[in-house]
C-alpha positions as CSV (number, residue, x, y, z in Angstrom):
1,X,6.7,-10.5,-33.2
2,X,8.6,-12.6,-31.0
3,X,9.4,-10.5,-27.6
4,X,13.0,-10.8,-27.2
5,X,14.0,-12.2,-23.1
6,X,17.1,-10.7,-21.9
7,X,20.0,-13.1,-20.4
8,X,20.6,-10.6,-17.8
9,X,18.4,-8.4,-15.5
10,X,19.6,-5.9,-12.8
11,X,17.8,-3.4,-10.6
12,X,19.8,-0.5,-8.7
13,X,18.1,1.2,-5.6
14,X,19.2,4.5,-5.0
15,X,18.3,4.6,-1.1
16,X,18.6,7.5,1.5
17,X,21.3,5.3,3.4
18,X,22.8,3.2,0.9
19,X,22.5,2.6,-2.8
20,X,22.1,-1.3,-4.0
21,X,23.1,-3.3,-7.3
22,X,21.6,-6.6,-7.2
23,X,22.7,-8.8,-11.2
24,X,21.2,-11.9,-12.2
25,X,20.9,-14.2,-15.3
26,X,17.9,-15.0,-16.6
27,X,18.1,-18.6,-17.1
28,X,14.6,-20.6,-18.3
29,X,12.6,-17.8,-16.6
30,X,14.4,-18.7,-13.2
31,X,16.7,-15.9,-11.7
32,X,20.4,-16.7,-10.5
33,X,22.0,-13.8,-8.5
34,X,25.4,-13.4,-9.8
35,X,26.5,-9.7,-8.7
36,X,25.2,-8.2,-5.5
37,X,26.9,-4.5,-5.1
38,X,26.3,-2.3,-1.6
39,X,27.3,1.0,-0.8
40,X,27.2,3.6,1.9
41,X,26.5,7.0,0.2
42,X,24.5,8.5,3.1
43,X,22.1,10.6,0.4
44,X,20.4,12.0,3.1
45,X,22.9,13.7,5.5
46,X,23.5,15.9,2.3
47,X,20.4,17.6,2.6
48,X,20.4,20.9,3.8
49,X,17.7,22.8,6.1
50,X,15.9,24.3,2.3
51,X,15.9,20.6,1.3
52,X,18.7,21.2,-1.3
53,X,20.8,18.0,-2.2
54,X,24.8,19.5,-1.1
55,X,27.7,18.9,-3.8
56,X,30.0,17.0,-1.4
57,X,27.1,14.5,-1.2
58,X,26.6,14.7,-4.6
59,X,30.1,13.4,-5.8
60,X,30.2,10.7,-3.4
61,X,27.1,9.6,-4.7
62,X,28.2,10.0,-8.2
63,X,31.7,8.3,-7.5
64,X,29.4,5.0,-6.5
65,X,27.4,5.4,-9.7
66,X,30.4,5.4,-12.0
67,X,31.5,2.0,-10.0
68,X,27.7,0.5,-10.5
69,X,27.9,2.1,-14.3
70,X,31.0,-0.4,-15.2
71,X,29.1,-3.3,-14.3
72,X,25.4,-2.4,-16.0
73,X,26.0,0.4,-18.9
74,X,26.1,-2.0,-21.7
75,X,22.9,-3.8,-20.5
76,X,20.0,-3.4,-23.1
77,X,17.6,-0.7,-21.6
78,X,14.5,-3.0,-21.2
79,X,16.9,-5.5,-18.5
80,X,17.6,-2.6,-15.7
81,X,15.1,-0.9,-13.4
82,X,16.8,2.1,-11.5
83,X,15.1,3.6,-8.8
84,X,15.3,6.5,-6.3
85,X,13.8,7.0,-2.6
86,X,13.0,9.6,-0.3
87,X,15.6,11.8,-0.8
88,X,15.1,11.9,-4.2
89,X,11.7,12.6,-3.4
90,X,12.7,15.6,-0.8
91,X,15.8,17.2,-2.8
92,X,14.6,20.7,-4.9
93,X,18.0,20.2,-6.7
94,X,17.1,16.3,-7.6
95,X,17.1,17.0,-11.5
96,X,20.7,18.5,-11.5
97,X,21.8,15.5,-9.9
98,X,19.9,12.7,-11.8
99,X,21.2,13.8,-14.9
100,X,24.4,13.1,-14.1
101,X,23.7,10.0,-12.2
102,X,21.7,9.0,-15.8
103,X,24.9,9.8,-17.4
104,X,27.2,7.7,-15.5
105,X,24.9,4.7,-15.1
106,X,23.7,5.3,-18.7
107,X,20.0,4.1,-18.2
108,X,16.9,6.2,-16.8
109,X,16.3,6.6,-12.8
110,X,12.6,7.0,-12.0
111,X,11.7,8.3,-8.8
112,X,9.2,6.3,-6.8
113,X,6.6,7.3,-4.1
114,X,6.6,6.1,-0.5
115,X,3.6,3.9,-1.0
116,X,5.5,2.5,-4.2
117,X,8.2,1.6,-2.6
118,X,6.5,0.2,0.0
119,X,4.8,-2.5,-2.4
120,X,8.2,-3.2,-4.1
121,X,9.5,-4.1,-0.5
122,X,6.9,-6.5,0.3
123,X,7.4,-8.2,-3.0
124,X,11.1,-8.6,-2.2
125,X,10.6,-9.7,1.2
126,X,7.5,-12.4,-0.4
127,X,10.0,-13.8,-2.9
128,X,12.5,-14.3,-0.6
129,X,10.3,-16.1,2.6
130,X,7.8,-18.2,0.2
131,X,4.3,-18.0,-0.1
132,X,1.7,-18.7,3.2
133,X,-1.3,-17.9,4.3
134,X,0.2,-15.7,7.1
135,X,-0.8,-12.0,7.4
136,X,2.6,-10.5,7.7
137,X,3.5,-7.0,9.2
138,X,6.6,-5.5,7.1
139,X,9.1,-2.9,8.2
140,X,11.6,-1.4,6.4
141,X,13.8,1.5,7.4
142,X,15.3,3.4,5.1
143,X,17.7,6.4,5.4
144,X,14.8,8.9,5.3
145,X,11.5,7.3,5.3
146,X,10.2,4.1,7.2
147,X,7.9,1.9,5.3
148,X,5.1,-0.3,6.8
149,X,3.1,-3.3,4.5
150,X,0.5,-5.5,5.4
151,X,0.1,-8.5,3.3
152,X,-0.4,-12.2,2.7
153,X,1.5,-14.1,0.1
154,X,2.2,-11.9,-2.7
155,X,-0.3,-9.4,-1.8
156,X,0.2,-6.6,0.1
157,X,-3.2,-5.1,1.3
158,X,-2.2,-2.1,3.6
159,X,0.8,0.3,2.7
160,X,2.4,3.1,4.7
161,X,5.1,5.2,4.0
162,X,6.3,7.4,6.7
163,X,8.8,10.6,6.9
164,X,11.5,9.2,9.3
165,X,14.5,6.9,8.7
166,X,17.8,5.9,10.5
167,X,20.0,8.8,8.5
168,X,17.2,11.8,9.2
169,X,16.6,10.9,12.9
170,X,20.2,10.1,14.2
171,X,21.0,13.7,12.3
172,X,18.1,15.1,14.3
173,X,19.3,13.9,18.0
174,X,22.3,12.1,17.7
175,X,24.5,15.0,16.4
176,X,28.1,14.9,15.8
177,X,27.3,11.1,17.1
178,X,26.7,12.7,20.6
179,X,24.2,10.0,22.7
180,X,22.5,10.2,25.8
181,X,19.2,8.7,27.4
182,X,17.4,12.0,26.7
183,X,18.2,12.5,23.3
184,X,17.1,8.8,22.9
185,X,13.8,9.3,24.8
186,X,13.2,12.5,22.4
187,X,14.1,10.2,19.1
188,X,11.6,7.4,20.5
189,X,9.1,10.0,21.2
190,X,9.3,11.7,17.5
191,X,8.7,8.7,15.6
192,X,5.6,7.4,18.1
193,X,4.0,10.6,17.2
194,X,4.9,10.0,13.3
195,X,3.3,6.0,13.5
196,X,0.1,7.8,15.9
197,X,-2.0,8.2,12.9
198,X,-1.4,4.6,11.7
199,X,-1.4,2.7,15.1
200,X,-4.8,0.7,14.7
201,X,-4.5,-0.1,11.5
202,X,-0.8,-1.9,11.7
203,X,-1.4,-3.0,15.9
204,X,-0.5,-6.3,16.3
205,X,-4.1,-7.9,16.5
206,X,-4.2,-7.2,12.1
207,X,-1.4,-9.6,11.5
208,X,0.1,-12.7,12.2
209,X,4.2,-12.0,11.5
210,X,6.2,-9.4,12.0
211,X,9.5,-9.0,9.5
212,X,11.6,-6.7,9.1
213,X,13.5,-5.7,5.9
214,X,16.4,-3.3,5.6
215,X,20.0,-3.0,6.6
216,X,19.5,-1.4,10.2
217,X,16.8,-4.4,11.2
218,X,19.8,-6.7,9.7
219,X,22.4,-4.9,12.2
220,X,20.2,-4.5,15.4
221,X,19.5,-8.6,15.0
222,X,22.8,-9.5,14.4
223,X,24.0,-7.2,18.0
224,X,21.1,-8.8,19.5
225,X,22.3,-12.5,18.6
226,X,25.8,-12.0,19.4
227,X,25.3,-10.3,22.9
228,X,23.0,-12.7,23.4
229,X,19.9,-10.5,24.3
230,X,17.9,-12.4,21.7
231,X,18.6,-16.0,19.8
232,X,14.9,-15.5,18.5
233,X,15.3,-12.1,15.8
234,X,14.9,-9.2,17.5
235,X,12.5,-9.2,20.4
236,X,11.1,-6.9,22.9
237,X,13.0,-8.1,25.7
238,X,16.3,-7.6,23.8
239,X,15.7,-4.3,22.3
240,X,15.0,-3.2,26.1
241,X,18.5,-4.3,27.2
242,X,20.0,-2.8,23.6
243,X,18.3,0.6,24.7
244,X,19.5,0.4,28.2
245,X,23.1,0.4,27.0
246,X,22.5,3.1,24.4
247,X,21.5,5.0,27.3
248,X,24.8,4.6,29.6
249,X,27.0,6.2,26.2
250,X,28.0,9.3,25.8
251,X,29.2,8.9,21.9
252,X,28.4,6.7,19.4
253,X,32.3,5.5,19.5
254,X,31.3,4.3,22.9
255,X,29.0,1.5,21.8
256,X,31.2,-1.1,21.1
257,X,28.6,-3.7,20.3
258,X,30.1,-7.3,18.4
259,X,29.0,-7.5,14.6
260,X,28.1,-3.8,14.1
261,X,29.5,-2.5,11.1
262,X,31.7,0.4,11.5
263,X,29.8,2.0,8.7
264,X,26.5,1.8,10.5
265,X,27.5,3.2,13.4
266,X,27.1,6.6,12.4
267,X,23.0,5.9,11.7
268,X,22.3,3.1,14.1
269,X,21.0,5.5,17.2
270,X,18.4,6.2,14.6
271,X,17.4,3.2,13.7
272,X,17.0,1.5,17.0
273,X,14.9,4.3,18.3
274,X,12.6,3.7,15.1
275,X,12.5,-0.1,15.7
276,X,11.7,0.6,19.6
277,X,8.8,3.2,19.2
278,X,7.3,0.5,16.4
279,X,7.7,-2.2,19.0
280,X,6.1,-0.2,21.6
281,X,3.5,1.4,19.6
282,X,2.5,-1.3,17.6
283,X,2.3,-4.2,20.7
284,X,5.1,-6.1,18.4
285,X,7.2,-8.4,20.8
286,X,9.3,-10.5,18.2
287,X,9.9,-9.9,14.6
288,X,12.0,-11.9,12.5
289,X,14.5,-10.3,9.6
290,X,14.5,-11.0,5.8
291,X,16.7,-10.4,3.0
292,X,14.5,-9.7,0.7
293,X,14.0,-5.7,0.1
294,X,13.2,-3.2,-2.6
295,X,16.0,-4.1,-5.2
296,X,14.8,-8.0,-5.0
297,X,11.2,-6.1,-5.2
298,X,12.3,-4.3,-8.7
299,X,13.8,-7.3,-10.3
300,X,10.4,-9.0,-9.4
301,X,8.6,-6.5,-11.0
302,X,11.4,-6.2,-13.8
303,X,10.7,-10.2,-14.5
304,X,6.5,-9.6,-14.8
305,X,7.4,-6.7,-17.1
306,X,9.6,-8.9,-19.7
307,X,6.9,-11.8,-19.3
308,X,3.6,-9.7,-20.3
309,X,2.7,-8.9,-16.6
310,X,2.7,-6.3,-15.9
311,X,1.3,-4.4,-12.8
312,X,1.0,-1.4,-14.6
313,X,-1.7,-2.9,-16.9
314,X,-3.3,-4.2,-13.9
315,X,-3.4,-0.4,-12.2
316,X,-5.0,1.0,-15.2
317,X,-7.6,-1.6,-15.7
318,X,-8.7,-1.2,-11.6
319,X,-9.1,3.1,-12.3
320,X,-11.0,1.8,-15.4
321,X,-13.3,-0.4,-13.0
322,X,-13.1,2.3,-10.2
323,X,-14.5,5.1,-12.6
324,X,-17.1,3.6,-14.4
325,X,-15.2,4.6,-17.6
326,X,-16.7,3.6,-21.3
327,X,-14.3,0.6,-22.3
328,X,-16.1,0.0,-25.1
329,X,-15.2,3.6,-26.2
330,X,-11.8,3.4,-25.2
331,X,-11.5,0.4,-27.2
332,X,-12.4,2.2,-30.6
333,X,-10.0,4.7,-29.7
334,X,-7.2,2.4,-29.5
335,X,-8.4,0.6,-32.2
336,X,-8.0,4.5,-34.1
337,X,-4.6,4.9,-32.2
338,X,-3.2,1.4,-33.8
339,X,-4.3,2.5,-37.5
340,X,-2.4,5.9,-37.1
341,X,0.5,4.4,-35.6
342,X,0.8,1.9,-38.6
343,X,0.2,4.2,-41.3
344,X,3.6,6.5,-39.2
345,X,5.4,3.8,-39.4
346,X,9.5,4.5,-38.4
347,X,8.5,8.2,-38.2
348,X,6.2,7.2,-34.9
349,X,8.7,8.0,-32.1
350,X,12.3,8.0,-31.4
351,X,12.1,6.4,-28.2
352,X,11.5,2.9,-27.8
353,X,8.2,1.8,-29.8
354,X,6.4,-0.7,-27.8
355,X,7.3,1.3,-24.8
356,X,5.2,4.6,-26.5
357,X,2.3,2.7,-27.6
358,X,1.6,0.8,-24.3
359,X,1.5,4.8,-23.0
360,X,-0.7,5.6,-25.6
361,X,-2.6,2.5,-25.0
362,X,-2.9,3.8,-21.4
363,X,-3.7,7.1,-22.6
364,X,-6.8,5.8,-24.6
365,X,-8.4,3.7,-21.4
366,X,-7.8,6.6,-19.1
367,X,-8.2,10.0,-20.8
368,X,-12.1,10.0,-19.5
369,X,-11.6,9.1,-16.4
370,X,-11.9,12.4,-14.7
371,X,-16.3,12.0,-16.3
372,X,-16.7,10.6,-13.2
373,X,-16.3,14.3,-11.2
374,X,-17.5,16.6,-13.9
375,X,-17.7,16.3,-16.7
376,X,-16.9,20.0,-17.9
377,X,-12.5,20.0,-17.7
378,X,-12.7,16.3,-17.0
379,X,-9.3,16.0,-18.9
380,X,-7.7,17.9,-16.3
381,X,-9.8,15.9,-13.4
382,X,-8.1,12.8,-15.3
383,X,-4.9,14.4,-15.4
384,X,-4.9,15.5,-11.4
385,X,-6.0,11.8,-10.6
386,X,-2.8,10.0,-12.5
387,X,-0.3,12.4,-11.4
388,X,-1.2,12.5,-7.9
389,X,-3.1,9.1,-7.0
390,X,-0.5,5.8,-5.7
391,X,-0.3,3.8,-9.1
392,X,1.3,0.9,-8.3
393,X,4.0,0.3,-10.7
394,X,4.6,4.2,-12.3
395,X,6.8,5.5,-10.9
396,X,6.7,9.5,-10.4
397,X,7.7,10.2,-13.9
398,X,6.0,7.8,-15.5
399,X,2.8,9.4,-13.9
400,X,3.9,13.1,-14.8
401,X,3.7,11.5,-18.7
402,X,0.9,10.0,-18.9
403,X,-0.8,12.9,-17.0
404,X,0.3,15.5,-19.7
405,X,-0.6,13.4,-22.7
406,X,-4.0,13.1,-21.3
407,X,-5.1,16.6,-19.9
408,X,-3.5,18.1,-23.3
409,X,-6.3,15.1,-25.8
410,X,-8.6,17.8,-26.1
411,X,-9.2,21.9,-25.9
412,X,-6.0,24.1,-25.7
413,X,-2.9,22.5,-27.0
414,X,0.3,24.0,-25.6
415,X,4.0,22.6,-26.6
416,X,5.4,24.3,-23.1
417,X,3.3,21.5,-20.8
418,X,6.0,18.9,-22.9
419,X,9.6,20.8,-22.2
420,X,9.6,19.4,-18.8
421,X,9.1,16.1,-19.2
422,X,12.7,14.0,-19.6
423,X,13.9,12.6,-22.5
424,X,13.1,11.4,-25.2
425,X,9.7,12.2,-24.2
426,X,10.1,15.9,-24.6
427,X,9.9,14.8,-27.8
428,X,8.3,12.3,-28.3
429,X,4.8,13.5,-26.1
430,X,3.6,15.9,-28.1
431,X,3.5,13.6,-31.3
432,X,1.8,10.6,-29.1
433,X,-0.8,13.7,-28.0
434,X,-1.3,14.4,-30.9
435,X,-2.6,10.9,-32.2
436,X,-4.6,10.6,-29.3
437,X,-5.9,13.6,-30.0
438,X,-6.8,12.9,-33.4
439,X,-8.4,9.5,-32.7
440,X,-10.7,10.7,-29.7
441,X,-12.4,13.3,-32.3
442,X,-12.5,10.8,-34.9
443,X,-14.4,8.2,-32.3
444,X,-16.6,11.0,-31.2
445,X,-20.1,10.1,-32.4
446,X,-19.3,6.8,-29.7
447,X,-21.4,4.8,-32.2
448,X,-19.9,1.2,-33.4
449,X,-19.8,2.1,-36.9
450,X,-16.6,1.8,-38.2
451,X,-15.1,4.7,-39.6
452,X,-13.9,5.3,-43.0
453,X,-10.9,4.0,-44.7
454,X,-8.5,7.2,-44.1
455,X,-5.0,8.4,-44.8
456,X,-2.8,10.0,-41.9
457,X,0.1,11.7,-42.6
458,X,2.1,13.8,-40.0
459,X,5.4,15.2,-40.8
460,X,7.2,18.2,-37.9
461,X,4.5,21.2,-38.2
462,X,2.0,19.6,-40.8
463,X,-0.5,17.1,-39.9
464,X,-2.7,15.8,-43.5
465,X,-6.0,13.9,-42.9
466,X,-7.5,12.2,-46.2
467,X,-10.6,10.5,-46.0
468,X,-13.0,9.0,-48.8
469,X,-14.8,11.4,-51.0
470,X,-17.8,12.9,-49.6
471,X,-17.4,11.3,-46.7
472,X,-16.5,14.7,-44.4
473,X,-19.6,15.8,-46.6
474,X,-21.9,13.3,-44.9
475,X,-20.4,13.8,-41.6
476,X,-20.2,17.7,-40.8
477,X,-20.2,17.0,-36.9
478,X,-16.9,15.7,-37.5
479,X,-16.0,18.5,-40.1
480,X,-16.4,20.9,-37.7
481,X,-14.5,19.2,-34.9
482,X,-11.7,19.1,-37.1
483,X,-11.6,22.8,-38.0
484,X,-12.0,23.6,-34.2
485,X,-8.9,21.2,-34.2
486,X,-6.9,23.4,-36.2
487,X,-7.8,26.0,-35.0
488,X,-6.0,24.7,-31.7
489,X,-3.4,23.4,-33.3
490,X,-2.9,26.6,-35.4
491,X,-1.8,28.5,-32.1
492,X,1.2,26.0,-31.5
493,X,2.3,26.4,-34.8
494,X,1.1,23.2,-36.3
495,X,-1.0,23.0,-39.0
496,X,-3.8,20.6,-39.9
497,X,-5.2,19.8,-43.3
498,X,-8.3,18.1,-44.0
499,X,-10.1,16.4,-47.3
């Protein structure tokens, strides 16, 4: 079957500061940018001290998303990647709100972690400068978290993701916009002591570059240039001289710096004292600016996903590597999966297809890979390990999935574990468990003998197994696996049959 390439691809990053639209066409597998949408929300000043997400904040935020909804809504599902930062991350209300924003933009939003979003920067920023043979220090500051990325080419080898950004600090000591040179010193201070832990392994002797990658890095070396502090990015010497002024204000209104955006001005404080204490922790004494960022990072990763690479694939097969698991086992059980799936047919899910079976595909190579801890409960080893480890590519729901479908392949099957997860895969989970379910008992002699010609039937509560006669009579290892299977099943109210 001939994958079908869309004409048009768009990512949307839902950031702590501002939220980003970036359109392109597709044309020959070469992208053309031909919408580019930017807008202040300020998700992160609507945080309160328990970390709720206020409703002011919220129907700004949703107002931008009915704009960016006009312009994407009618895009085929498999063309748009929508993400969301640290806010998103932080916010105990996060669900309310994404389901309205999923409603108004009319495609998914997956949160990503800091380390995630860290490697989606630094392929924004490589795209954008070209491939060398540089080692090149990355900084982006975001509204609430600052990332920091090592890499060369399109590799990024270190990845950092720290808790402070240019909307969270200037809230912290820059209230009501109020400066002086002791709030400033307290701001610098706060984030050295954040970047402490990470100082040797980002100091200026592991890289070549320096580049910086975010909207506040784009203001503070535009000020720089046009007060003529620094014609070279932003350097040392200039930042010095933009401090010194910060220092003589009493109020943000004060600044009056050329080529500052009036809408910046509320979070810039914040940001310079970010960029300073990285400068001054970090030995960095120049460091030019890019315009590639996280949303040029997601189309990148948008574009491998539509041509068969994708860095997902490449995650899993590195935790196969890293933990010695079977692959000659996981094979067979994919190789069970695929039969099962076939013999479903339309009934196999009601989400997209090809998107399900590379999960269960997943599923297969990964459901042993908590053997290499213990082996008694290593399903919910394996689970732990995807839903908590940095997976580049999944994104935090993406790893909650595949974590549930795996701890629940064997033992104790409970329909609760799937209500949480979004839809469709509330219900469509349980069904893609239970064919993985199925197949690992089938495989579980982990001989290469093939196994029988057999008939698979599942249909709501009632699963029907038929194999060849006298076959379960030849094999009554597998006989009994299969009435310990129902008798799991049994307690969910599903019932399997078996001839």
């Amino acid at each position: 079957m001939n994958k079908q390439i869309p004409q048009s691809v768009a990512a949307v990053d839902l950031g702590s500061n501002s939220f980003h639209m970036i359109v392109c066409n597709l044309v020959d597998g070469n992208l053309q940018t031909v919408d580019r949408i930017k807008e202040m929300v300020r998700l992160a000043s609507g945080l309160d001290k328990r970390n709720y997400l206020d409703a002011d904040t919220q129907a700004r935020a949703l107002e931008c998303l009915e704009r960016f909804g006009q312009r994407i809504r009618n895009l085929p599902p498999e063309s748009v990647r929508i993400v969301g930062t640290s806010t998103l991350r932080l916010a105990k209300n996060a669900g309310q709100f994404l389901d309205k924003a999923e409603k108004a933009l009319n495609h998914p939003i997956h949160i990503i972690s800091g380390i995630e979003e860290a490697r989606l920067i630094y392929q924004g920023v490589a795209c954008s400068l070209g491939s060398n043979a540089n080692l090149r220090l990355v900084m982006d500051i975001g509204g609430g978290s600052t990332e920091y990325i090592i890499g060369s080419g399109d590799n990024p080898y270190v990845k950092e993701s720290l808790p402070m950004g240019c909307v969270s600090v200037s809230n912290a000591f820059f209230k009501k916009g109020l400066l002086s040179k002791q709030a400033f010193i307290q701001a610098t201070l706060f984030a050295e002591q954040k970047l402490e832990p990470f100082k040797k392994r980002l100091h200026r002797d592991r890289w070549d570059e320096a580049i910086g990658a975010s909207g506040s890095l784009r203001a503070i070396d535009k000020v720089l240039s046009a007060k003529n502090w620094s014609n070279n990015g932003i350097t040392r010497d200039g930042l010095e001289l933009l401090v010194a002024h910060i220092g003589q204000c009493t109020h943000i209104n004060e600044l009056a710096l050329p080529e500052l955006d009036p809408e910046r001005l509320p979070v810039f404080a914040g940001g310079v004292a970010i960029v300073y204490a990285t400068f001054k922790s970090l030995g960095i004494e120049q460091m030019t600016v890019s315009d590639g960022a996280l949303r040029e990072g997601l189309i990148q990763d948008l574009i491998g996903r539509i041509y068969d690479h994708d860095i997902r694939s490449a995650t899993v097969q590195a935790l196969t590597e890293r933990y010695h698991i079977d692959k000659e086992h996981a094979e067979h059980i994919r190789q069970t999966v695929d039969v099962i799936i076939d013999q479903l047919g339309d009934g196999f899910c009601t989400n997209n297809r090809e998107n399900a079976e590379q999960f269960l595909h997943w599923a297969c190579d990964l459901h042993e890979l908590g053997r290499d801890i213990a082996h008694s409960q290593y399903n919910k080893h394996s689970a732990y390990i995807i839903e908590n480890g940095d997976l580049a590519g999944f994104s935090r729901q993406d790893q909650i999935l595949l974590a549930t479908i795996v701890k629940s392949h064997r033992k104790k099957f409970s329909l609760n574990r799937f209500n949480e997860l979004p839809p469709p895969w509330n219900i469509d989970a349980p069904l893609l468990t239970l064919i993985l379910r199925l197949s690992v008992l089938l495989n579980r002699n982990r001989q290469t003998l093939e196994l029988p010609s057999f008939k698979v039937s599942i249909n709501k509560t009632k699963i029907q197994l038929r194999f060849p006669e006298e076959w379960l009579a030849q094999s009554p290892l597998t006989h009994a696996d299969l009435t310990h299977e129902a008798d799991y099943l049994r307690s969910s109210g599903l019932k399997l049959d078996f001839a």
